[in-house]
N, C-alpha and C positions, 0 to 999 in steps of 0.2 A: 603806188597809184598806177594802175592801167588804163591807161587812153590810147591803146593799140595793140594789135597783135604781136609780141614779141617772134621777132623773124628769127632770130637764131637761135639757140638754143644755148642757153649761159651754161658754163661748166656744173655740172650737178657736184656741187656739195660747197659752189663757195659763194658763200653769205655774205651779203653785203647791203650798207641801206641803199634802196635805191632811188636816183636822180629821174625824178620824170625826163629829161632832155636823155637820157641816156635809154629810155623806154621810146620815143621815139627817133633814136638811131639805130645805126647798126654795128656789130664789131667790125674790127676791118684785120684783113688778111696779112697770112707773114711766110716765108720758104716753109716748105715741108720740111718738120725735122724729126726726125727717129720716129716715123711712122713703118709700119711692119710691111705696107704694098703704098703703090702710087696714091695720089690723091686722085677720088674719079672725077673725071672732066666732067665740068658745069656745063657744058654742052650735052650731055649725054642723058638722054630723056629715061631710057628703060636700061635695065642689067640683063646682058646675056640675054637681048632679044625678047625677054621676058615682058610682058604688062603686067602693073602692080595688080594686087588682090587682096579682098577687104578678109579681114580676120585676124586672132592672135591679139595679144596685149603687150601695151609697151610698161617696162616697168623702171622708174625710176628714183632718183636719192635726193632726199633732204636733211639735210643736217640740222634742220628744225620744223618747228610747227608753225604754221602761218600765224603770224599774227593777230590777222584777221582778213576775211574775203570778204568784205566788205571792199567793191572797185574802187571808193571815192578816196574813202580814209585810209586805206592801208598805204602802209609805206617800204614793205619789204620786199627781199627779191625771195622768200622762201610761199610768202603770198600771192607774188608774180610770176613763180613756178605754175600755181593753180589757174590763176584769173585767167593766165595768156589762153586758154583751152574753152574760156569758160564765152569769153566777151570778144567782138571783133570792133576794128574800127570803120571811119567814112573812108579810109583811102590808106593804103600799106605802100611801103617802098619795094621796089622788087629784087629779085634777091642777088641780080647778077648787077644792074645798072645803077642801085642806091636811087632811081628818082619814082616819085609819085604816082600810085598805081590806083584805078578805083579798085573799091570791095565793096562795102554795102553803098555806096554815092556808086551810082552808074557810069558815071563820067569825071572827069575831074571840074573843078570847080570853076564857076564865072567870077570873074573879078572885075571890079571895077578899076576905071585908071588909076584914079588916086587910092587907088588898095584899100579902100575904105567900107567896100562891101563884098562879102563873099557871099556866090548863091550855089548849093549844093543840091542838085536833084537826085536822089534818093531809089535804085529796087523800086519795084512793086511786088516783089515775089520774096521780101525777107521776112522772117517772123521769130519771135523770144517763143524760147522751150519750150514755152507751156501754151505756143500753136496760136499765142494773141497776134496778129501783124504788126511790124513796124510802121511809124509814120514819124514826119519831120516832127510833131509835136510830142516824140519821144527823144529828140535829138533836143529840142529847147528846154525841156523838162531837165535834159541832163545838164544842160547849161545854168541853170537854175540852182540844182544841187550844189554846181563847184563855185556859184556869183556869192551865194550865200555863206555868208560870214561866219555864222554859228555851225557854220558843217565843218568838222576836222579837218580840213585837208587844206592848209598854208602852203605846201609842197606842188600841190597843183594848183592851186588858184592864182602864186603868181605870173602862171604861164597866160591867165585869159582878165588880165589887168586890162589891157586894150579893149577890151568886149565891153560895149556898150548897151546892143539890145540886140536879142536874135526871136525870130519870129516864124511862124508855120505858112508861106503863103497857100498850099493846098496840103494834103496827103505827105505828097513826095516830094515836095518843094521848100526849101529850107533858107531864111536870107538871114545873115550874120551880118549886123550893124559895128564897126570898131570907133572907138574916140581915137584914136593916132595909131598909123604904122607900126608895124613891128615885123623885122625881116624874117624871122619863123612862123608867121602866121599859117604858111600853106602846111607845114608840120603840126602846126598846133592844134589849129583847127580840125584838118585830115585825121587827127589821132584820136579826135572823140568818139569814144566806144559807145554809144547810147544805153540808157540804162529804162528800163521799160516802166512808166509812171505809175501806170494801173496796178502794179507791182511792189516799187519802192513808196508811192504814195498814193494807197489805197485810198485815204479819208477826200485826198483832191485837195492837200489846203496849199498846195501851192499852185492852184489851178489858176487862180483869179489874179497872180502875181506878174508883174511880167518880169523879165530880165533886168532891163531898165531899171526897174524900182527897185531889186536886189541889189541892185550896182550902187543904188546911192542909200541903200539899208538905213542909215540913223535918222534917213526923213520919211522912213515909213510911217503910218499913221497906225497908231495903235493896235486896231485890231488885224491887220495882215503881220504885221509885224509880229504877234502873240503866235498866227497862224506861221507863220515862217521860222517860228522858233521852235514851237511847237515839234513842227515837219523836223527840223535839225535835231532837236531830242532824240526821238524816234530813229531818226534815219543812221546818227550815230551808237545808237546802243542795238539796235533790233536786228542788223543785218551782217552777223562776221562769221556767224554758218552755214547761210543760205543765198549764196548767189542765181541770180538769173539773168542771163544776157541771150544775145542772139549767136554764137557760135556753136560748133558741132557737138561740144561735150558736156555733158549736165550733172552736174550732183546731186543725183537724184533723193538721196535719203540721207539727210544728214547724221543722223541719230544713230546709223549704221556705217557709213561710207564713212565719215567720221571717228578714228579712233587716235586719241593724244597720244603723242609721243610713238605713237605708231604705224598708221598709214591714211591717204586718203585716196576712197576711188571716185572717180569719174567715168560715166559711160557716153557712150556717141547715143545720140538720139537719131532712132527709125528718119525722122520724119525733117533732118535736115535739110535746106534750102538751095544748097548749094550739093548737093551730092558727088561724089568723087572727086574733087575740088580741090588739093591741096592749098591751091593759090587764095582759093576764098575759105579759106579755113577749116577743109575735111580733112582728114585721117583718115589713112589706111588701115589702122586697128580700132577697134571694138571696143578697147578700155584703155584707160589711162590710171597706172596703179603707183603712186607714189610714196615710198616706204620710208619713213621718218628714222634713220639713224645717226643719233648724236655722237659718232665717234669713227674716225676717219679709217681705223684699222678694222675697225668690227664690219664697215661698209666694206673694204676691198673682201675679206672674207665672205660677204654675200654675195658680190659680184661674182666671184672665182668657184663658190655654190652654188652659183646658176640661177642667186635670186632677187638679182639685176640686170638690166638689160645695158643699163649706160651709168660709169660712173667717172668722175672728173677728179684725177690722181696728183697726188703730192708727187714735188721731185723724185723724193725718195723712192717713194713706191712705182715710182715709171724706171729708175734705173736701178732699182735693189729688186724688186717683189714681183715684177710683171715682163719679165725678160725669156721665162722659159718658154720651150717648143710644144708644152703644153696650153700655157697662157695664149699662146701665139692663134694655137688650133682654135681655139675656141673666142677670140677677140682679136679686133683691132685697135688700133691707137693711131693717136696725132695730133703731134704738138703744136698747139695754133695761139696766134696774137687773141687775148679777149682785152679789150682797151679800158683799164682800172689800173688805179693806183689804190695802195695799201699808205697809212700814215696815222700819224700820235697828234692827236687832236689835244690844245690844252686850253683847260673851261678856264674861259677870262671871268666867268660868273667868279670863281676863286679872286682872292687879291694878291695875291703871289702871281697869278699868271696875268695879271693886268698888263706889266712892264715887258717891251717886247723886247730889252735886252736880255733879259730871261730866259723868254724864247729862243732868241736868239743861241745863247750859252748854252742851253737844251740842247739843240740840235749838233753842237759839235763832240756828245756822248755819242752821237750813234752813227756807227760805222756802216753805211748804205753797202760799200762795197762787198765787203767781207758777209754782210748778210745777204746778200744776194747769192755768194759763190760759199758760202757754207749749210745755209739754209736753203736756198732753191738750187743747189747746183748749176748756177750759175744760169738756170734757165728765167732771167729778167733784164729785166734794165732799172737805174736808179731814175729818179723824176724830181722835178724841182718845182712844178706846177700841176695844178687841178687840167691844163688842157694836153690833148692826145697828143705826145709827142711828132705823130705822123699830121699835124693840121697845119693848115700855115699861120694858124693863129701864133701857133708857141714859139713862145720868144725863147729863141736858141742863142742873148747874148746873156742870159743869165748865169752869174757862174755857179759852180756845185759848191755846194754848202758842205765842206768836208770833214771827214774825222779830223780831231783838232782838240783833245785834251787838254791840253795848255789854251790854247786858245779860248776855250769855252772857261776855263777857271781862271782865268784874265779877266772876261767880260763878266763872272759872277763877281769879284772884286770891285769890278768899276759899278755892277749895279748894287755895291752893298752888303755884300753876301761875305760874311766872314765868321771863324770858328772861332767868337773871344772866350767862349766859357773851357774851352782845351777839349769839350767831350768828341771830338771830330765829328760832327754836324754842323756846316755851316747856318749862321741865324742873320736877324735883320731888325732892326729894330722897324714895325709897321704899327699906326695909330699909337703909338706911345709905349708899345707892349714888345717885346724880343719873340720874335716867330724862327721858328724851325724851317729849315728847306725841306718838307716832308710833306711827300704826297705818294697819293696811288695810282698804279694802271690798272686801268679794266683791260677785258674784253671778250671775249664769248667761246665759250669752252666748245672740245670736239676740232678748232681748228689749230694743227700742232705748229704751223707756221707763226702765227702770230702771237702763239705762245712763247716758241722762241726767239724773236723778235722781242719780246717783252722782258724775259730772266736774263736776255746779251745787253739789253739797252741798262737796266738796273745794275748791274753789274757792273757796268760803266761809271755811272754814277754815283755807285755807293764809293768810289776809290776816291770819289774828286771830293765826298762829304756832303755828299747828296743823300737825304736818308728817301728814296723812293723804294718803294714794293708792287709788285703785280700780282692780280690776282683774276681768275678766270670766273665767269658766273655764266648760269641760264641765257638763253639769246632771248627769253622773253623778259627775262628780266634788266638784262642789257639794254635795250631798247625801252624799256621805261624810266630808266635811270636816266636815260641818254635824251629823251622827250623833257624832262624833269630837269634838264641841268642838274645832277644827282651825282656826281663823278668827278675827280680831279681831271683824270687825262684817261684818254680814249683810245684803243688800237683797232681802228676799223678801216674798210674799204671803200669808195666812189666807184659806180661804172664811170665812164668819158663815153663822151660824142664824137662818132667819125664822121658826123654833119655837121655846120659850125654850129659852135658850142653856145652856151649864153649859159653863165655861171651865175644870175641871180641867184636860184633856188637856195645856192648854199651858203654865196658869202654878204647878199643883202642886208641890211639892218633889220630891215622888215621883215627877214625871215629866224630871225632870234628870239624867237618868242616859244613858249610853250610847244612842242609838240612841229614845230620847225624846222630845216634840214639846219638850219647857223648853231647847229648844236652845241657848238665853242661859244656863242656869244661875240663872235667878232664884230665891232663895228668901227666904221670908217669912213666917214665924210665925203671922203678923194673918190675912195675907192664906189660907196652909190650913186655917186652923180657920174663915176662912168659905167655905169653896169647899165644905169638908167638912159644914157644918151646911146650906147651901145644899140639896144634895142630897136632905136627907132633909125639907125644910119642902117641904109641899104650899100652903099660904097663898101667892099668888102676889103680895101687898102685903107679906109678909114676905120675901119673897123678891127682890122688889125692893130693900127696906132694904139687904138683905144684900149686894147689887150695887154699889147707889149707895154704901157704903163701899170693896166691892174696888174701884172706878175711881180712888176716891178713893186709896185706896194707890198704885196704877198711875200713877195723872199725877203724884206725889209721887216715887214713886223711877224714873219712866221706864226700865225696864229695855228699853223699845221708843222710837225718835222712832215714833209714827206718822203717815204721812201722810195717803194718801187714799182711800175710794173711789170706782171710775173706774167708766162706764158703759162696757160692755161693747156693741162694734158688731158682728153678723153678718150675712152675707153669704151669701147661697146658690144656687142655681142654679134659674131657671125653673121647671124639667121635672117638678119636684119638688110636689105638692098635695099639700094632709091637713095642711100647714103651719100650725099651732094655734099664737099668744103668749097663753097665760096668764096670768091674775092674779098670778101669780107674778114674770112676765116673763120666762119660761120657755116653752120649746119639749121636747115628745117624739118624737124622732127615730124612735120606732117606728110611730108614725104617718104618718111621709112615704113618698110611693109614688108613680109613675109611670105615666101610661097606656101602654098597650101604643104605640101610635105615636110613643109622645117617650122610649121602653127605649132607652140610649145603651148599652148591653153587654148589651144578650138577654135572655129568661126563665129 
């Protein structure tokens, strides 16, 4: 889901579902380390005196195909590669201070004392691709999209729970009504990308609707309600090729710019609004050509062919493959904080994985350390929690959950777990019938980390009489599985928020449902009525307490092993200046540009 301009630029090729709260934050920064020259100072507006110049294409890697561009429903970051290019929001963070910038809202927003109203005045000079104008009753339209229940998107919608009724008072004049506080509002709000009505819903049937009456959907009266379902039909099947927003890049022809498993382009449009603009969403290049390869080695081999511009390297290949004085000449590199954790999700939909002594016994197969310094060479840290190790949220009295073989077939004994039949498989007797300790990992082929991460953790397991196996599939169809509760156990990543965090999206009750981030099915009592009280404390020492309790649940009934997070290495091409690492440890890609004599594909 995009409800902002992603400011930095995620490592190209690592996949991961994404957290809307991690789409409206930023990475955050770490020491330069085995980067090839300095990092250039975030003070420094132009290169070598030079002013940027428009021309050249940038070309970039995904290790899959979008899901779908559809802004509402999608939920991925190989999706969020595209949209960020495609859709801007009411207000961006900026890239050196983290705080609140306008873009398409003019000015930042009116609030009311009791935070209970926000009035956003709006451009008069913004307009969607295809040269319609913006107006605030494109921005309620889109509030409309995410109120309504039957539109996919659980992922975003519990960001705008608090949204009561929003309304057009002119043009460019926008008032946001909330039923109760919520201390992210100015993020939540500020990150809606407007999506243009006349466009997504051509018939108008949710013209007559308000917000309001979305919000409380099972008392609509018959026929708006047919119409609102209607519009939800439509809006979830008809739109995951053809985006249209208001940002400088268009996908102009899907039926061409569109090739599976291949590539997708994007062109800047003549007739953008903001022209030479990085800060409000232009580019310095022409095109945007994104090349779809599913396999981590076949990609550096493009890159090192010259038929990448920017590609984001495994340990390995940063300190095996990418070190010669040729590689050197022609790329840079540098190894930067991007704030995710990687972790084994286990579906409690299973009844094996109900018991969280289980879990618990789980996590003491798998060696955090040793993967980290044999698989990432050491370039991570282990994590105990879903929050950024750098926030003041994370509770730092948590202890690490360590390797502990004995210890883990300790606590498979105390939950039951024993090999009476002699085949060395532990069993159980569950509902009357003797079950197997046998299950599978997933997780999405093309990424060799998490592959090995999966054959070292099995491995583990299989000695203590654990019959588990791994097995790699499609990302697209990993992600259907993973929608579906379709899956024993899961090896995938979260971004983190280096703004504070609010961890509904993933560990809420209410978001365990079909097609919802609680893709484990966890739920927990304790654990939503503070996620819920959370929200509404503006005290940020209360709000910590509130934290340092949910972790505290979480490493108790580990509905996740988590493991680690990895530093993020990228790689890019020469040709390229305007190349900015920020405080973040982030880069904006609408800021790199090309001189006219080093244009590798023309102006």
């Amino acid at each position: 889901m995009l409800l902002r301009r992603a400011e930095r630029a995620s490592p190209p090729g690592r996949e991961h579902l994404c957290v809307l709260a991690a789409l409206i934050s930023l990475a955050c920064g770490a020491p330069e380390e085995g980067a090839d020259e300095p990092p250039t100072p975030a003070s420094e507006v132009v290169r070598n005196g030079a002013q940027p110049v428009r021309g050249d294409w940038l070309v970039l890697w995904s290790l899959a195909d979008p899901e779908s561009l559809n802004p509402i429903t999608s939920n991925d970051s190989a999706s969020n590669q595209v949209l960020q290019w495609i859709f801007l929001p009411l207000l961006d963070l900026d890239n050196e201070t983290l705080k609140q910038r306008p873009l398409i809202a003019r000015e930042l927003p009116e609030i009311s004392e009791d935070k209970l109203t926000y009035v956003f005045r709006l451009r008069d000079d913004v307009s969607f691709a295809d040269g319609q104008p913006l107006t605030a009753r494109d921005v309620v339209f889109t509030l409309k999209v995410i109120k309504n229940p039957e539109v996919r998107a659980p992922h975003a919608r519990n960001y705008f729970v608090s949204v009561r009724d929003a309304v057009a008072v002119d043009d460019h004049t926008l008032r946001i009504d909330l039923r109760e506080r919520y201390f992210r509002n100015d993020l939540v709000l500020g990150g809606i990308s407007p999506l243009p009505r006349h466009y997504y819903d051509a018939e108008n049937l949710l013209g007559e609707i308000s917000v309001e009456a979305l919000d409380a959907f099972a008392e609509l009266e018959p026929e708006p309600k047919e119409r609102a379902s209607r519009f939800a039909k439509q809006f979830n099947e008809n739109f995951h090729r053809n985006p249209l927003g208001t940002g400088a890049f268009v996908l102009r022809d899907p039926e061409t710019d569109i090739v599976t498993g291949e590539r997708i382009v994007l062109r800047r449009r003549d007739d953008f609004w903001a022209p030479d603009d990085p800060r409000h969403g232009d580019a310095w290049v022409k095109r945007i050509l994104i090349r779809i390869i599913n396999d981590r080695e076949a990609a550096l081999v493009a890159f090192k062919g010259g038929d990448l511009d920017v590609i984001g390297l495994t340990p390995l290949q940063h300190l095996r493959a990418t070190g010669s004085a040729r590689f050197a000449k022609r790329a840079q590199k540098k190894v930067h904080v991007s704030p995710g954790y990687s972790y084994i999700g286990w579906n409690q939909k299973r009844e094996i994985f109900q018991d969280p002594k289980l879990r618990r016994a789980l996590g003491y197969f798998v060696d955090k350390q040793s993967l980290i310094e044999k698989i990432l060479y050491g370039l991570g840290v282990p994590v105990e929690s879903p929050i950024f190790i750098e926030r003041p949220e994370y509770n730092r009295s948590l202890p690490a959950h360590v390797f502990d073989p004995e210890q883990g077939k300790a606590l498979l004994a105390e939950a039951g777990w024993k090999d009476t039949d002699g085949d060395g498989i532990l069993e159980k007797e569950i509902g009357g019938e003797r079950v197997p300790l046998r299950f599978e990992i997933i997780s999405n082929s093309g990424n060799d980390i998490r592959k090995a991460v999966g054959l070292t953790v099995i491995d583990q397991m299989k000695r203590a009489g654990i019959d588990a196996s791994f097995r790699v599939i499609d990302w697209s169809i990993l992600l259907d599985k993973v929608k579906k509760f379709d899956f024993d156990a899961v090896i995938l990543g979260w971004g983190m928020s280096v703004t504070p965090p609010d961890a509904y999206q993933v560990w809420h009750s209410s978001q365990a449902v079909p097609g919802g981030s609680n893709h484990v099915y966890y739920r927990n009592e304790e654990v939503d009525r503070i996620l819920e009280a959370y929200r509404v404390e503006f005290d940020a020492q209360k709000r910590k307490q509130l934290y340092d309790r949910f972790q505290e649940i979480l490493h108790a009934d580990q509905p996740y092993t988590f493991l680690f997070m990895q530093n993020a290495i990228t790689a890019w091409d020469r040709r390229f200046h305007g190349v900015r690492w920020y405080p973040s440890g982030g880069t904006d890609l609408h800021e790199w540009w090309v001189p006219f004599e080093d244009q590798k594909y023309g102006r």
